[in-house]
N, C-alpha and C positions, 0 to 999 in steps of 0.2 A: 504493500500500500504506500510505503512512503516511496520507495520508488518511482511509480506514479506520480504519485502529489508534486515531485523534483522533474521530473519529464515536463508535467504540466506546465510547472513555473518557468523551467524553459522556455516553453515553446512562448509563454503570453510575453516573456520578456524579451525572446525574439523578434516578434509580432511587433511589440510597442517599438524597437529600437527602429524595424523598417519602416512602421508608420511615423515614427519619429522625423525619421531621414527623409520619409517622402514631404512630410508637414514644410520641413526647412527647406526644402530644394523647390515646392512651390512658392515659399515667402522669398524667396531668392531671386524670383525672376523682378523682368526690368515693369514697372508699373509706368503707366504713362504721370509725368507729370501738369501739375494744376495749385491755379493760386487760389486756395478758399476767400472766398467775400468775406461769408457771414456762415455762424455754424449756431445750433439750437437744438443739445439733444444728440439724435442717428441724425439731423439735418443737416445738409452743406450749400449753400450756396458757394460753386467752383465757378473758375473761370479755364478753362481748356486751350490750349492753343492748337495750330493746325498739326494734324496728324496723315498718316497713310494706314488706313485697312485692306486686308486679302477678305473678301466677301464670297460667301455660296449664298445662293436661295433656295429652301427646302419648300417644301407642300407638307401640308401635316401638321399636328398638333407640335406643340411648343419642344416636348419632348424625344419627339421622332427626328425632329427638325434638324437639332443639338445633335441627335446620335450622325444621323447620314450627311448633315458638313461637317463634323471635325476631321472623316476621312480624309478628303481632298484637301482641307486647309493645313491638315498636318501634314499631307504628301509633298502640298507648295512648301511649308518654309523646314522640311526635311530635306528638301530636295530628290524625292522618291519618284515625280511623276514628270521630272524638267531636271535639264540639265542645270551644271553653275554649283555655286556657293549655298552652304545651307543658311536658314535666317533663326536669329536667338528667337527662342521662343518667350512670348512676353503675357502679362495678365493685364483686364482680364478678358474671357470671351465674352462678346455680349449677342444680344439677341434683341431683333427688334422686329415688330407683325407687318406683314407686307400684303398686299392683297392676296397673294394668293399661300400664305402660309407665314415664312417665318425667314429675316436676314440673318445670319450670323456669319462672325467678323473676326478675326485674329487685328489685331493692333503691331501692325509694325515699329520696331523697336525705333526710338529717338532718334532724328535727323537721316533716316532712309526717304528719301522721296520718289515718286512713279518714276523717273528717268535713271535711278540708279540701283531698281529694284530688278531683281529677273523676272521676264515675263514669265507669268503663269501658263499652266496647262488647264485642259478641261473645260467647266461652267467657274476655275475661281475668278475674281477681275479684283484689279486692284482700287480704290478708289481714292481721293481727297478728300480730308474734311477739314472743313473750317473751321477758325479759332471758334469756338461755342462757350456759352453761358449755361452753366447746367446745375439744376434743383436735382439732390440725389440722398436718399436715405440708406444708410447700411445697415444690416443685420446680417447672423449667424444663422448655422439649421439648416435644413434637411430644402432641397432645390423641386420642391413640390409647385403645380402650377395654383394652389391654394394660397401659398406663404406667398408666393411673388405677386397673386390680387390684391393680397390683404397688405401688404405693403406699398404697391401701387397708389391705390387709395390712399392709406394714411398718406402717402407724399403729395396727392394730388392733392389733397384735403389741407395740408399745411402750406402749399405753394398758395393756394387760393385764402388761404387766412394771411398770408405775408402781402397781400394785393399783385403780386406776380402772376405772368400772362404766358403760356406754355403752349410751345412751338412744336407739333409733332407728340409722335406717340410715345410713350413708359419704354425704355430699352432694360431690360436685364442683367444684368454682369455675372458671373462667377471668375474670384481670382484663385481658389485651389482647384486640384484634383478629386479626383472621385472616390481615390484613396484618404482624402484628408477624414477625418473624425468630422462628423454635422456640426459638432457646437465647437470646430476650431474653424472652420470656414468662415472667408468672409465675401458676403452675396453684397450686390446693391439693385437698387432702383433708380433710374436718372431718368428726368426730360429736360428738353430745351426749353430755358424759358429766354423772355426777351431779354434787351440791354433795359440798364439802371432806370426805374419809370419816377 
């Protein structure tokens, strides 16, 4: 029996050390940066400057969506599916509702722009985005299409008691893996709102 019991601890102490390593190696990657305005709470008013995203469009609920672009978007900056130089991979993905499903987006790491980027293979394209002003809430927990309403809301709910006016749809974020622990993750909610009213 105590043998056991010492096999056991093992294994869980194994277990914690890889989810350990995995937790640090996703707080590791490069984050876009942004200047907070105003912060209230999980509230941020950011300010964003221009960036370059590798985009798929999926069909299908939110979750489908996430599973069948991270293939191609990891193939792009793996360099699995195109020739050239592999791209750092950066946090976080996000997701945004499109008419016909769902955008999701890898963030190209700081100061790559479309002319110095390898072109893509497939449906990825690369895009520009402009310096943006963005209302965004964080929270922990589990990447359920419930917890991402219910946070929605509260953010819509607080942009609109700030007298702020929002540009476009709620995007998503996740900045770990699917290996990280629910309550070490950290998810957000963002829209655009306008400039200073």
């Amino acid at each position: 029996m105590g043998k056991v019991l010492i096999a056991a601890a093992v294994v869980v102490t194994a277990a914690a050390v890889v989810g350990g390593a995995r937790v640090w190696a996703s707080q590791d990657v490069e984050t876009p940066a942004y200047q907070v305005e105003a912060a209230q709470g999980a509230f941020e008013v950011r300010q964003y400057p221009a960036m370059v995203a590798a985009q798929v469009d999926r069909q299908g609920d939110r979750g489908a969506a996430v599973r069948a672009a991270f293939s191609p978007l990891a193939g792009y900056i793996f360099a699995k599916d195109r020739p050239g130089e592999k791209i750092a991979m950066t946090a976080p993905v996000t997701q945004e509702p499109d008419d016909n499903g769902w955008t999701v987006s890898f963030i190209m790491p700081e100061g790559r722009t479309l002319a110095d980027l390898p072109t893509p293979a497939g449906d990825v394209t690369l895009v520009d985005i402009p310096p943006r002003r963005m209302a965004a809430m964080s929270f922990s927990g589990r990447w359920t299409d419930a917890r991402f309403q219910q946070h929605s809301d509260q953010l819509l709910a607080w942009v609109t008691a700030q007298g702020l006016t929002t540009i476009g749809d709620v995007e998503f974020a996740y900045y770990n893996d699917p290996f990280t622990p629910a309550f070490m993750r950290r998810n957000e909610v963002m829209v655009e709102i306008s400039s200073r009213q």
